[in-house]
N, C-alpha and C positions, 0 to 999 in steps of 0.2 A: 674692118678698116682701122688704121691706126693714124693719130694725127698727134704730132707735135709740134709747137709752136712758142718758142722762143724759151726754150727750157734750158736753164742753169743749172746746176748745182754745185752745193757749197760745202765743203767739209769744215765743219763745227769748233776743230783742236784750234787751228791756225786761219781758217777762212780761204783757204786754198779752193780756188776755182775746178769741180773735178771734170765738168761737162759748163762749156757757154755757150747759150744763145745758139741750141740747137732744133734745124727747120724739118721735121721730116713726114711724108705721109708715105703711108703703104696702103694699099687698094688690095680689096678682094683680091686671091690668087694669086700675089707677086710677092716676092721669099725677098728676104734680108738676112744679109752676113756682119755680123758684127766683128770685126776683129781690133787686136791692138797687142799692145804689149802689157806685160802684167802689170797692175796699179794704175790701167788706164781710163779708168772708170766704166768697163765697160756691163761689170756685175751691178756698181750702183746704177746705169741705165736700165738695166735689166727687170731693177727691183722698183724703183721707181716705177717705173712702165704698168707691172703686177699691180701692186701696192705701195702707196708711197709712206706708208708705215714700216716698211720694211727698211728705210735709210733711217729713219728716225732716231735711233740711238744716237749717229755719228756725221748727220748731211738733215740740211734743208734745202728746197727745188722752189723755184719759181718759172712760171710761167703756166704752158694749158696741155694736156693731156687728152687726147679722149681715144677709148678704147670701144673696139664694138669687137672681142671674138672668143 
């Protein structure tokens, strides 16, 4: 399962909003498509999601994450 709950993110240079105040659960067995256009934050969601050390050079996240897979 994957659960998110009111997760932002902030890129670091200028404070530019790359993701806000995002709600989302996934349940056992149910797929998600990410899509967007490029520089739409959807690799920082990505890595965030993984590890949130992986934005760390360039982004801080606020809000709650919980990963079970």
């Amino acid at each position: 399962m994957l659960e998110i709950n009111q997760l932002s993110i902030h890129h670091f240079k200028d404070s530019k909003p790359i993701i806000t105040d995002l709600h989302l659960i996934v349940n056992p067995g149910e797929k998600l498509a990410i899509i967007g256009e490029e520089g739409t934050g959807k690799s920082s969601l990505l890595k965030t999601i993984v590890s949130p050390k992986l934005i760390a050079s360039y982004a801080d996240y606020t809000g709650q994450i919980r990963n079970q897979f």
